[in-house]
C-alpha positions in Angstrom: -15.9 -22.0 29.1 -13.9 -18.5 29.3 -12.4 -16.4 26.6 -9.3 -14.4 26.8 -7.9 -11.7 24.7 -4.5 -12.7 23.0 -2.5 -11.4 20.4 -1.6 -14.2 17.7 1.7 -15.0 17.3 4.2 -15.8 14.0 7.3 -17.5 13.7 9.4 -15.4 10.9 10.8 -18.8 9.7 7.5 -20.2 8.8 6.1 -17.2 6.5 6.4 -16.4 3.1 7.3 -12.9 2.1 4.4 -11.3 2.3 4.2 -11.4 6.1 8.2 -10.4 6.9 8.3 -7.3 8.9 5.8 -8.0 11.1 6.3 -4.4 13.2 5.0 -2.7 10.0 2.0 -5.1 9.7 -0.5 -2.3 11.5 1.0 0.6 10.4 -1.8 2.9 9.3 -2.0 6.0 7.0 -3.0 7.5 10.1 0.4 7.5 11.6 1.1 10.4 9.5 -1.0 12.8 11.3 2.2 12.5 13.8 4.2 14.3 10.8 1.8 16.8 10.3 1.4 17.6 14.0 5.3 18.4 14.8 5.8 20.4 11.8 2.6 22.8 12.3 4.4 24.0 14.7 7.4 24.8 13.3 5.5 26.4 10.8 2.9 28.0 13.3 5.5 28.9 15.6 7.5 31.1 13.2 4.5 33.1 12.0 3.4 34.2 15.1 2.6 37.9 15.9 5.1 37.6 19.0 8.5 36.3 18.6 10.5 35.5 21.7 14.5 35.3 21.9 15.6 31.6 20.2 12.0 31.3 19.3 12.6 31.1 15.5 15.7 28.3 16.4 13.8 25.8 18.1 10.7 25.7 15.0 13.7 24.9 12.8 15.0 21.9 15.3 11.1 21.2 15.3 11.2 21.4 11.7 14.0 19.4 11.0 12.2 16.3 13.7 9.0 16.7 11.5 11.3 15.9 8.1 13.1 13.0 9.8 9.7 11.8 10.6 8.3 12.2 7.2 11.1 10.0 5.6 11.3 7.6 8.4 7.5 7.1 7.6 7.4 7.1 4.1 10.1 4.3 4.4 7.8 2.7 7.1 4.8 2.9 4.7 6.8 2.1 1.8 8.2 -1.6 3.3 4.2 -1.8 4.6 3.2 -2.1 0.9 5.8 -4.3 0.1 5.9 -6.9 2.7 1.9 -6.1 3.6 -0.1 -5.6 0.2 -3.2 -7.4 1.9 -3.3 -5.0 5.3 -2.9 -2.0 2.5 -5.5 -3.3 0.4 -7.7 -3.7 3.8 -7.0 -0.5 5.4 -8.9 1.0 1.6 -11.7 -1.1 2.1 -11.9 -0.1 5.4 -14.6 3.0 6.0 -12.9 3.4 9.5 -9.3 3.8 7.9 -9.3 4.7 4.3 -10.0 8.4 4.9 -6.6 8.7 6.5 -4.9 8.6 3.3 -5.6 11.9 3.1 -2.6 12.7 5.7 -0.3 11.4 3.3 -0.3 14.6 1.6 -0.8 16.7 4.2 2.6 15.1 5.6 4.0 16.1 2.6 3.1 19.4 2.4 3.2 20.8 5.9 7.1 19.8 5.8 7.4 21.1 2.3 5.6 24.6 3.9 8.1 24.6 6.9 11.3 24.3 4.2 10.6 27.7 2.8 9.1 29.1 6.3 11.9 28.2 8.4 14.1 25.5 6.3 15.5 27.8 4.7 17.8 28.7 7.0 19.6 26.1 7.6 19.6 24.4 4.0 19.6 27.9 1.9 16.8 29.7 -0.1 17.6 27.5 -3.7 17.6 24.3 -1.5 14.1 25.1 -0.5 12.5 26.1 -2.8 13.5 23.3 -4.5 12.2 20.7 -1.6 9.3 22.4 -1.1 8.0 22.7 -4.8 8.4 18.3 -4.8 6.8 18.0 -1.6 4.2 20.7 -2.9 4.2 19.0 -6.2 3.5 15.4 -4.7 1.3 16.5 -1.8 -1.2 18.0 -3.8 -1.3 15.5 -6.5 -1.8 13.2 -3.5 -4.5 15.0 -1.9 -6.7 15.6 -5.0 -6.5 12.2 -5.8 -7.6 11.1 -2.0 -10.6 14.1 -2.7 -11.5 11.7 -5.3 -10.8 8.2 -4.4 -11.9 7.8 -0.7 -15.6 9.3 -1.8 -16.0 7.0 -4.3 -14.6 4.2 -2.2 -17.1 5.0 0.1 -19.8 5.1 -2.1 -19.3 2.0 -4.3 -16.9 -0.6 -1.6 -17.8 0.8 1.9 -20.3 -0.7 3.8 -21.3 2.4 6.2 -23.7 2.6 8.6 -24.9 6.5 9.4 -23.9 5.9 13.2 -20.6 5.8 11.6 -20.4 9.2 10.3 -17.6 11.4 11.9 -14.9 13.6 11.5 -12.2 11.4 10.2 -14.2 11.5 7.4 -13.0 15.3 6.6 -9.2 14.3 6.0 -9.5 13.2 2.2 -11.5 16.5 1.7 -9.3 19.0 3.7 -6.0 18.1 1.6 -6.6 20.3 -1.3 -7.1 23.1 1.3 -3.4 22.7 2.6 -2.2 22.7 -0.6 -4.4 26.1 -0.7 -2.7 27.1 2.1 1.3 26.5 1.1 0.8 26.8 -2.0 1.2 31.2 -1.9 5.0 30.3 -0.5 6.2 29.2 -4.3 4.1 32.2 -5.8 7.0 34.8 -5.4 9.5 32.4 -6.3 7.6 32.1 -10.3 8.6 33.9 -13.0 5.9 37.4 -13.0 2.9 37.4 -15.4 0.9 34.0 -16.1 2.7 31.5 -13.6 2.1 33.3 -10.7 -1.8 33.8 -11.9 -1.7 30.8 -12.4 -0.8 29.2 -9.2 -3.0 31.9 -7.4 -5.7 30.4 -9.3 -5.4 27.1 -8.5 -5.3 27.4 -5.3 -7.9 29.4 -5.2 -9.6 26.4 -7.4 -8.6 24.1 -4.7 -10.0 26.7 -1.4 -13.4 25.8 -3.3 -12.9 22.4 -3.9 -12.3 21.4 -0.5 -14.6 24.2 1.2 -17.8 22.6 -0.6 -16.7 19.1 -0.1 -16.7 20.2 3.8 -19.6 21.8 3.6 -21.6 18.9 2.1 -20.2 16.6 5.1 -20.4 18.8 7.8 -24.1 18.0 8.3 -23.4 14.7 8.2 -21.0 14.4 11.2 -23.3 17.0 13.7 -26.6 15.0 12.5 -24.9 12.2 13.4 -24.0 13.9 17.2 -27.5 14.7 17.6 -29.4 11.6 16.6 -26.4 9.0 18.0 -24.9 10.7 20.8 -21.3 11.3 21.9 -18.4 9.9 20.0 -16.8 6.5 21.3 -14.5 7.8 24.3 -11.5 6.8 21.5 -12.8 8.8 19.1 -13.5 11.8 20.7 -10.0 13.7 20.6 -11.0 13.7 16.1 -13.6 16.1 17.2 -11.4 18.4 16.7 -10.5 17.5 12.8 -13.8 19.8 12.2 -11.2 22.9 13.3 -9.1 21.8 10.3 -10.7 23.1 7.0 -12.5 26.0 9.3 -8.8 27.0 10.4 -6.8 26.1 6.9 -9.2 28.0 4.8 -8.5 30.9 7.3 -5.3 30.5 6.7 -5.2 30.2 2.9 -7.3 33.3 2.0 -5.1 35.3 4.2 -1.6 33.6 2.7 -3.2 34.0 -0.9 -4.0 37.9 -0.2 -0.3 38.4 0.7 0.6 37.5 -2.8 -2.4 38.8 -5.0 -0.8 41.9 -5.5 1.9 40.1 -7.7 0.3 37.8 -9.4 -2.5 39.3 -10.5 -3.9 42.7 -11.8 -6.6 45.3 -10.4 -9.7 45.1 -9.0 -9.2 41.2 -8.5 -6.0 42.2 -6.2 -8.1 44.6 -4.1 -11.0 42.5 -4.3 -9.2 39.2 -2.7 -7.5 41.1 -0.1 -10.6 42.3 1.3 -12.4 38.5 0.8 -9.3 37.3 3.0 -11.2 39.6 6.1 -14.7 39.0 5.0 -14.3 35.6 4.9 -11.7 34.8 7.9 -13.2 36.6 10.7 -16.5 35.0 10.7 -15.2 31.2 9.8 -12.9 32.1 12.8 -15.7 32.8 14.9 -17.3 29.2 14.0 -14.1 27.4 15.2 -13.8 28.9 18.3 -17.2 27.8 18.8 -16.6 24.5 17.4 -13.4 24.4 19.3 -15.5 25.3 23.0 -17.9 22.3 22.0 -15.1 19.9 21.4 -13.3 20.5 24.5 -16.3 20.3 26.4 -16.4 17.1 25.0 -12.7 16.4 25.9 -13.1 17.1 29.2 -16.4 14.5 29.9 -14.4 11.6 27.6 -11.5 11.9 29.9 -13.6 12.0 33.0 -15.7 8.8 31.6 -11.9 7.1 31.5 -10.8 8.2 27.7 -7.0 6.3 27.5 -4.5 7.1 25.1 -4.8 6.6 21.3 -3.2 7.8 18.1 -6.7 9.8 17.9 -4.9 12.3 20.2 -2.9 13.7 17.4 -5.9 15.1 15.8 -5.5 17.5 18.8 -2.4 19.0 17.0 -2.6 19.9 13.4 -6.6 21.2 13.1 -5.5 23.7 16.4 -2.5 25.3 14.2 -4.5 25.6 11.2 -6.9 28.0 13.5 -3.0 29.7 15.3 -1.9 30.2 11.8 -5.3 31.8 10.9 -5.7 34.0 13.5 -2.1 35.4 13.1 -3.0 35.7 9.4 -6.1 38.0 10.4 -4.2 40.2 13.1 -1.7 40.7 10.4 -4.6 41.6 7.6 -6.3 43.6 10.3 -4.0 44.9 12.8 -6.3 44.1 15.8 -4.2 42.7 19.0 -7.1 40.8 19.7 -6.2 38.4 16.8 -2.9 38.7 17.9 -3.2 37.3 21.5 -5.8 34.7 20.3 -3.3 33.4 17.9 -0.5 32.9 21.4 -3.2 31.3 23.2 -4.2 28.6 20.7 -0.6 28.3 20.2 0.3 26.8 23.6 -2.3 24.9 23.7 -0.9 23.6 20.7 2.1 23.2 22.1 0.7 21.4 24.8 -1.6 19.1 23.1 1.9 18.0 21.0 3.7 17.1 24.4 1.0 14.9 25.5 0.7 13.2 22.0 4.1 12.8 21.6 5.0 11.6 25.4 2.5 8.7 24.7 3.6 7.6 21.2 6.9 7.3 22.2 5.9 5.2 25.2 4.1 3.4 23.2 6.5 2.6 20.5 8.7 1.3 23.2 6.8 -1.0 24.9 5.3 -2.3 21.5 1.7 -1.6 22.2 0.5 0.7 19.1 2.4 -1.3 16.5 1.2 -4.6 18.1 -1.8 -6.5 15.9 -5.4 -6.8 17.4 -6.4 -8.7 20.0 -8.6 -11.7 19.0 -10.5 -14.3 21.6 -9.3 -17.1 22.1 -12.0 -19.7 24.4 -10.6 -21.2 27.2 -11.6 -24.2 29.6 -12.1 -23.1 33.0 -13.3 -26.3 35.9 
């Protein structure tokens, strides 16, 4: 007696509604990280210290990909609901996938942060503003209630073992810190006096929210390095989810300093623009030194035979969080140093994207990542 790996197959005709549209069956939150991968860098792209002839034109064709993404998915997700309520109800109660709710509104607001960055010009300043204050709106609605839901999930429906620990488990908690992030875009566009505080607050509000969440998980996920050993060779590209919230929260004090001078009155102003430096340069530091230990452990997964998985997008987004806020602190600082370090993570940025996106889209076409699970199936061998 053998057993064999086999997909299970379904004749349309036979189901009831619930399983029609069987492509959209397996198709997790976690394709959204795709979304917020192609449109950091649109957004990264634009804000960089060094601009390059027809730079600024290709972030807003990248731009304009990352928003045809974001509706094609949210259509995708939307029919997966519909047709799929069981999968969706499964991929909650599932430790391994419920966290990646959290890119939902991280989608959302990464395209809603590249309408007003580089949107703009091509659909016009009222246009954007407009699109990005829904996007804002819903994103960070979303991602508080992710900061909320997934930890409680986990606490009172997850079954989790402490070998299971790991960086995916950062996405619910890093969402507020987008909003943090994109949220100093809509300042200027308020009317003056108590909106703008207002907004500057809250995102300030929402900088602490998701820094202490990190902070209380962080241990969790290096603990679980030391005591269990390397990451699954599958796995290992989310190592690099640790650079988001280190790299966004760069970037948020640095975006929030920019408009603190309008929104709000002295020493506060003075006081935030000097936190945005204080704060940014040593967090920076951590990441770079976070972001030498995950390649190091890159490099031995791909020696040890690592294939291709939608894990490799995590190899996107966290890296422009750090390119956005190391052009943040060469602007805040003027040091070139800053400058070039924000060029270099940007291409490999840019070349992380190529490689995820090459493989998705060979991978969509042969039918392989939206294909169900393999189950076995015994056999009779004589």
């Amino acid at each position: 007696m053998a057993t064999t790996l086999v997909r299970p197959r379904t004749t349309m005709s036979r189901l009831p509604a619930a399983h029609k549209a069987p492509a959209l069956r397996h198709l997790g939150p976690n394709w959204y990280a795709s979304v917020m991968g192609t449109a950091i860098i649109a957004n990264a792209g634009a804000t960089l210290p060094y601009q390059l002839p027809g730079q600024r034109v290709a972030c807003q064709l990248v731009w304009a990909l990352s928003a045809v993404l974001l509706a094609v998915l949210l259509t995708a997700r939307a029919g997966h609901w519909l047709h799929h309520r069981d999968q969706a109800r499964a991929h909650l109660l599932d430790p391994a996938v419920a966290p990646f709710y959290g890119c939902l509104s991280m989608a959302l607001l990464a395209v809603g942060g590249g309408t007003l960055i580089v949107g703009k010009d091509l659909i016009g300043s009222g246009a954007a503003v407009a699109v990005d204050a829904v996007l804002f709106t819903a994103g960070t609605v979303i991602g508080l209630a992710m900061a909320v839901v997934v930890p409680y999930l986990m606490v009172v429906r997850h079954k989790i073992d402490p070998r299971q620990a790991g960086p995916v488990w950062l996405l619910p908690l890093v969402a507020p810190m987008v909003s943090a992030a994109l949220g100093p875009l809509l300042i200027p566009h308020l009317p003056a006096g108590q909106p703008r505080e207002t907004l500057l607050l809250a995102c300030y509000a929402m900088f602490g929210i998701s820094l202490l969440a990190t902070l209380l998980m962080l241990p969790l996920i290096f603990g679980r390095l030391l005591v269990s050993g390397p990451l699954p060779l599958a796995l290992t590209p989310t190592l690099f989810l640790v650079l988001g919230p280190l790299g966004q929260s760069t970037t948020a004090v640095n975006q929030l300093a920019d408009v603190t001078h309008q929104s709000i009155g002295a020493p506060y102003a003075g006081a935030l623009s000097a936190f945005a430096v204080v704060y940014g340069v040593p967090v920076m530091g951590f990441a770079l030194l976070w972001l030498a230990l995950a390649t190091a452990m890159l490099v031995r997964a791909a020696r040890n035979g690592m294939g291709f998985a939608m894990t490799w997008w995590a190899l996107t987004f966290p890296v422009g969080t750090c390119v956005t806020g190391a052009a943040g602190l060469a602007h805040h600082t003027g040091l070139t140093a800053f400058a070039w370090l924000a060029t270099a993570l940007f291409l490999a940025l840019l070349t992380a994207w190529l490689l995820a996106a090459t493989h998705t889209l060979r991978g969509l076409f042969s039918g392989r990542l939206l294909a169900g699970p393999y189950v076995h199936v015994a056999t009779s061998s004589a």
